[in-house]
GUKE-424918 format. One record per residue (C-alpha): residue number from 0; residue in one letter; x, y negated, z. Coordinates in Angstrom, 1 decimal, padded with zeros to 4 digits. Example, Ala and Ser with C-alpha at 12.3 -4.5 7.8 and 13.67 -1.06 7.14 Angstrom:
BEGIN
<vexgu i="0" aa="a" u="012.3" v="004.5" w="007.8"/>
<vexgu i="1" aa="s" u="013.7" v="001.1" w="007.1"/>
This chain:
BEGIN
<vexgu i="0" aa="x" u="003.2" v="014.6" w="-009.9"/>
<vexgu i="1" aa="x" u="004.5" v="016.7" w="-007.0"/>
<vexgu i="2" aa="x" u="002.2" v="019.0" w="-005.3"/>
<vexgu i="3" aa="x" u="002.7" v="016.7" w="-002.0"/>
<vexgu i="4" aa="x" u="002.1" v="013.3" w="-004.4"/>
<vexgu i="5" aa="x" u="-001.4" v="014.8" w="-005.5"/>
<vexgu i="6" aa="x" u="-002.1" v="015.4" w="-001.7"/>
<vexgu i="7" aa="x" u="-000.7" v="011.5" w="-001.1"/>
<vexgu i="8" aa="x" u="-003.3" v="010.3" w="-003.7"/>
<vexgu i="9" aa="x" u="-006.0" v="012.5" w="-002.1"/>
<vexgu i="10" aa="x" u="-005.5" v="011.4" w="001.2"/>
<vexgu i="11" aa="x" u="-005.4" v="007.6" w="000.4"/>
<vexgu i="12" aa="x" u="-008.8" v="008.1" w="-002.2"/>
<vexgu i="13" aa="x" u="-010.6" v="010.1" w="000.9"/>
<vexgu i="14" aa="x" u="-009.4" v="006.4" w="002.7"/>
<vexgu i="15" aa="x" u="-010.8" v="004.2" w="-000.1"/>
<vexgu i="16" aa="x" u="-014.2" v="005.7" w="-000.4"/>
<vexgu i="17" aa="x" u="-014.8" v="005.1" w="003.9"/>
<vexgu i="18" aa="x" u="-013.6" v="001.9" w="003.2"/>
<vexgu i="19" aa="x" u="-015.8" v="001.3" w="000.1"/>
<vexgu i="20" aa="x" u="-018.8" v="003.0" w="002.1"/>
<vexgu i="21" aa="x" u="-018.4" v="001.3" w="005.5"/>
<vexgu i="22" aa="x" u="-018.2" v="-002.3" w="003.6"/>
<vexgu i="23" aa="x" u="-015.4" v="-003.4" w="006.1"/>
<vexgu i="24" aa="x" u="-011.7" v="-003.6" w="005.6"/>
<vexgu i="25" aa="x" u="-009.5" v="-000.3" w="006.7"/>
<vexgu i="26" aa="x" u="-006.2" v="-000.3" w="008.1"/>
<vexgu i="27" aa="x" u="-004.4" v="002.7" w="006.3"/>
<vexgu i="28" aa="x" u="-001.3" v="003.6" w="008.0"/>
<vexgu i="29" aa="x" u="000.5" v="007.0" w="006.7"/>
<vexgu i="30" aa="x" u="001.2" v="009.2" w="009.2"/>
<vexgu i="31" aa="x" u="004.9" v="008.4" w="009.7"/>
<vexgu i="32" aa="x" u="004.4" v="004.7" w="010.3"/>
<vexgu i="33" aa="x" u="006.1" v="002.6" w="012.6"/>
<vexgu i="34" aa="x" u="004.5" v="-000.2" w="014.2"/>
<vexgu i="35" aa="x" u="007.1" v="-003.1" w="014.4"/>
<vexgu i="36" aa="x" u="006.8" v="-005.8" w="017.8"/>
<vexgu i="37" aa="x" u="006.1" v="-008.2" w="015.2"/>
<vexgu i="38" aa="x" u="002.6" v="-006.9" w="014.1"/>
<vexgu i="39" aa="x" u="000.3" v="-008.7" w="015.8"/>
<vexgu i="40" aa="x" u="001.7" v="-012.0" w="015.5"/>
<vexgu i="41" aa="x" u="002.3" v="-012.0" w="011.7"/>
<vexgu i="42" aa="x" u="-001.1" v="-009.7" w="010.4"/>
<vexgu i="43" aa="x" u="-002.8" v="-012.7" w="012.5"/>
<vexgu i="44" aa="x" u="-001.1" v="-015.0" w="010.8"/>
<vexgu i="45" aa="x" u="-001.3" v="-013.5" w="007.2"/>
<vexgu i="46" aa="x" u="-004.8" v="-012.7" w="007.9"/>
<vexgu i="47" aa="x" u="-005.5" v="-016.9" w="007.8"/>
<vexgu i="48" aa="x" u="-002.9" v="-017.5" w="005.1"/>
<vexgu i="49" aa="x" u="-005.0" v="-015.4" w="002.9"/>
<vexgu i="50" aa="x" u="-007.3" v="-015.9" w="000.1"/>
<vexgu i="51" aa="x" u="-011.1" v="-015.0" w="000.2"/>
<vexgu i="52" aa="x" u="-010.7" v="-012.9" w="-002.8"/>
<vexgu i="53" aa="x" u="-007.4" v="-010.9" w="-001.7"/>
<vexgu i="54" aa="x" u="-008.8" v="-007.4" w="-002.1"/>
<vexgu i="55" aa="x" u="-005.1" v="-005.8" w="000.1"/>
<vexgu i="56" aa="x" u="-002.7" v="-007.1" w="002.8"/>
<vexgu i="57" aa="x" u="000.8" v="-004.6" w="002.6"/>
<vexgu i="58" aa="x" u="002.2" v="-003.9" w="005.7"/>
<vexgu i="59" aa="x" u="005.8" v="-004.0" w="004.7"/>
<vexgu i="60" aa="x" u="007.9" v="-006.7" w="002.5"/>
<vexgu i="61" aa="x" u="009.3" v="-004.0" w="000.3"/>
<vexgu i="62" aa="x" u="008.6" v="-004.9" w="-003.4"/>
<vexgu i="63" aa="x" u="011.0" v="-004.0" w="-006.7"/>
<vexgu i="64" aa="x" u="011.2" v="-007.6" w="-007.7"/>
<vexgu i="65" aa="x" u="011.2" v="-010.8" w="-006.5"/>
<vexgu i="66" aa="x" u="008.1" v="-012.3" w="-004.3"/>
<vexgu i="67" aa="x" u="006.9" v="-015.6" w="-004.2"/>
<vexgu i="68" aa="x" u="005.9" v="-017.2" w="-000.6"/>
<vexgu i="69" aa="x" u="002.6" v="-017.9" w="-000.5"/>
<vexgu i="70" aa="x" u="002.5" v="-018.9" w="003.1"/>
<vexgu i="71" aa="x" u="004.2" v="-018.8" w="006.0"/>
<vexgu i="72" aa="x" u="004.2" v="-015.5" w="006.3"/>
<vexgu i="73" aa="x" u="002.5" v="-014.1" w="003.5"/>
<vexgu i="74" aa="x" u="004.1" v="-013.0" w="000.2"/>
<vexgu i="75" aa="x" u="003.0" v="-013.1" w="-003.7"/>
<vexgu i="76" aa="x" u="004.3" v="-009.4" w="-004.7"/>
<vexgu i="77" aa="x" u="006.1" v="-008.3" w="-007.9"/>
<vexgu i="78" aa="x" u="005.9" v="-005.0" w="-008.0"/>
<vexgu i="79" aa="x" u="004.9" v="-003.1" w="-004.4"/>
<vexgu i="80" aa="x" u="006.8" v="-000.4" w="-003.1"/>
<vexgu i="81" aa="x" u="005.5" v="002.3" w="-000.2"/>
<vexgu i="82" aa="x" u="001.8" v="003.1" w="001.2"/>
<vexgu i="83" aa="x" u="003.3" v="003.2" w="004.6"/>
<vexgu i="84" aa="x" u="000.2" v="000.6" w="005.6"/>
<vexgu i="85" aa="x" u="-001.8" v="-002.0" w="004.4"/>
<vexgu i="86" aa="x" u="-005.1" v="-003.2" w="004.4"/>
<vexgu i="87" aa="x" u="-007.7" v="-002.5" w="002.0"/>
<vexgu i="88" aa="x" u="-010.9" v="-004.6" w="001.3"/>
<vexgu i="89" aa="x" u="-014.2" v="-003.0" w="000.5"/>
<vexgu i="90" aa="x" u="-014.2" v="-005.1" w="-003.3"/>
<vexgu i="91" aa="x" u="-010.8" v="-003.7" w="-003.8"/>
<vexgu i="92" aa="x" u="-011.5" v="-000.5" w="-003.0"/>
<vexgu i="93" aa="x" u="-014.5" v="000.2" w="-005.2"/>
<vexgu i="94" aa="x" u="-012.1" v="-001.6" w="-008.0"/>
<vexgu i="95" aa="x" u="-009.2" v="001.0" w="-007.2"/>
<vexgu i="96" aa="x" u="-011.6" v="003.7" w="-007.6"/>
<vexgu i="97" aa="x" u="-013.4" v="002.4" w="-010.5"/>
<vexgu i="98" aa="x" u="-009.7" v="003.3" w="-012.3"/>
<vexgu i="99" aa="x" u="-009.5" v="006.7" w="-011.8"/>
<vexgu i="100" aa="x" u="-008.4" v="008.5" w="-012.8"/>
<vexgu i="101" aa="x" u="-004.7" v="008.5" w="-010.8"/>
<vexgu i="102" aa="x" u="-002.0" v="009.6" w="-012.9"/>
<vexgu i="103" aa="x" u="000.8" v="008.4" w="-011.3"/>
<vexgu i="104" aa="x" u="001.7" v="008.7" w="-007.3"/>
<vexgu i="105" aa="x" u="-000.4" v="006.5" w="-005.4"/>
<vexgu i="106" aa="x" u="002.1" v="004.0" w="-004.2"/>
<vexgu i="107" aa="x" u="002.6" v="003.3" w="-008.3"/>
<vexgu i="108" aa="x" u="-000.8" v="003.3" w="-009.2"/>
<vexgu i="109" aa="x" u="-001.5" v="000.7" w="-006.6"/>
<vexgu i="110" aa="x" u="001.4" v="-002.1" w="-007.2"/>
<vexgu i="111" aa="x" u="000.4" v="-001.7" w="-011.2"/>
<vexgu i="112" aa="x" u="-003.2" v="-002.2" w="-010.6"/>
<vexgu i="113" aa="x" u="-002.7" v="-005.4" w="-008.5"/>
<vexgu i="114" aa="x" u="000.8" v="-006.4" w="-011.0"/>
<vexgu i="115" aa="x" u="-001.6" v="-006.1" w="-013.9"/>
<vexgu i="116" aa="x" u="-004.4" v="-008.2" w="-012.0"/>
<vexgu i="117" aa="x" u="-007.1" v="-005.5" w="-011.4"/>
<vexgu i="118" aa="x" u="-006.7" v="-006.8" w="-007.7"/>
<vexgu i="119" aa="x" u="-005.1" v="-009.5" w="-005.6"/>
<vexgu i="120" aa="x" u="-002.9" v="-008.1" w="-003.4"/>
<vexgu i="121" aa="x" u="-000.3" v="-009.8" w="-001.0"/>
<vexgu i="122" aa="x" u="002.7" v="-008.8" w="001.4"/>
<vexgu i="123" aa="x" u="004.0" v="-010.0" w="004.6"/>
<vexgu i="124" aa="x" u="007.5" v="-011.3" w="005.4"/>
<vexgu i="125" aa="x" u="008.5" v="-009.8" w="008.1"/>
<vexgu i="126" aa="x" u="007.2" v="-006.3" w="007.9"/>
<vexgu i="127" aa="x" u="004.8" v="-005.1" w="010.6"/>
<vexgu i="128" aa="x" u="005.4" v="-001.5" w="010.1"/>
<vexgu i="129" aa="x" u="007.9" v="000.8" w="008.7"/>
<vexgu i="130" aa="x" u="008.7" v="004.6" w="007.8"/>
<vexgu i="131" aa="x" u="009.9" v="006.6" w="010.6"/>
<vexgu i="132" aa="x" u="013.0" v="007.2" w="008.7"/>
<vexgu i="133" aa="x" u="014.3" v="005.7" w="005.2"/>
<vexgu i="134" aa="x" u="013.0" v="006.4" w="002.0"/>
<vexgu i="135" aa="x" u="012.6" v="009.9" w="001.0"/>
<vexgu i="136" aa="x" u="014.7" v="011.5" w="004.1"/>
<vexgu i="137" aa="x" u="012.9" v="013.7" w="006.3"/>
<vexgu i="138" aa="x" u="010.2" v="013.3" w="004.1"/>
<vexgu i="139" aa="x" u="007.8" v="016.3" w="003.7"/>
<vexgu i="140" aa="x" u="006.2" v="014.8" w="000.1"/>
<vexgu i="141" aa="x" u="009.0" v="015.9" w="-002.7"/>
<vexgu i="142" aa="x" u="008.7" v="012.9" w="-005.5"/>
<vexgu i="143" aa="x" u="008.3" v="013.2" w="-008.8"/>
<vexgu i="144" aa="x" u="011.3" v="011.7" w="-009.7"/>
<vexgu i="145" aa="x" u="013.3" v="014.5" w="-007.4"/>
<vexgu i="146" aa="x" u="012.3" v="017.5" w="-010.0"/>
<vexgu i="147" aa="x" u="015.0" v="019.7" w="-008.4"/>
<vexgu i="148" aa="x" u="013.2" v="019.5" w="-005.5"/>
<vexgu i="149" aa="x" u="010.1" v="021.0" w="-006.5"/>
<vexgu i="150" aa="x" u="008.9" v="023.6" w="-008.9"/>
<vexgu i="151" aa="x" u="006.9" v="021.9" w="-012.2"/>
């Protein structure tokens, strides 16, 4: 991983340990999210579309499959993309951090964890945040996958 993908997992491990200790969900945004006018009205309705043993909500509705619908509003994932915001669960965050160790960028690790059923986690349709800009432009976290852009 990048020197700036070791910080990412870092920063969102330091987020799942409060949320672990603190026994109450946490909101996670990364520091260039976007709230969208649609977040309140959709996270309360995903909020009662979910399961009790949903362990994260994503904040966006980017995935690199296809989702199911699983509600009116929330979303069965494929494969998650981005850690621009969700919401963790205390359950699922002792479970993430019962995996350690993280060997892949965090946004990865997550969407394989809950693909491969270690936790059940769901999206919303429409997205309630975004990234300040798209994808890897402006950003200040070179990607692994970009090995030009950073010295191994």
């Amino acid at each position: 991983m990048s020197p700036g993908e070791r910080g990412c997992c870092a920063s969102h491990l330091e987020a799942w340990r409060k949320c672990a200790r603190s026994g109450k969900p946490l909101l996670v945004l990364e520091d260039d999210a976007v709230i969208l006018p649609s977040f309140t009205a959709t996270l309360t309705q995903a909020l009662k579309e979910m399961p009790k043993d949903a362990g994260a909500l994503w904040l966006t509705s980017k995935d690199r499959g296809s989702r199911k619908r699983a509600g009116k509003v929330l979303m069965k994932p494929h494969y998650l993309w981005t850690t621009v915001g969700y919401i963790i669960w205390p359950a699922a965050a002792k479970r993430f951090i019962s995996l350690l160790p993280m060997d892949m960028p965090v946004d990865n690790f997550l969407a394989w964890h809950i693909k491969e059923g270690e936790v059940k986690g769901f999206s919303v349709s429409p997205a309630v945040v975004r990234q300040a800009q798209t994808w890897n432009i402006g950003s200040d976290v070179p990607h692994s996958d970009d090995v030009a852009l950073w010295d191994a």
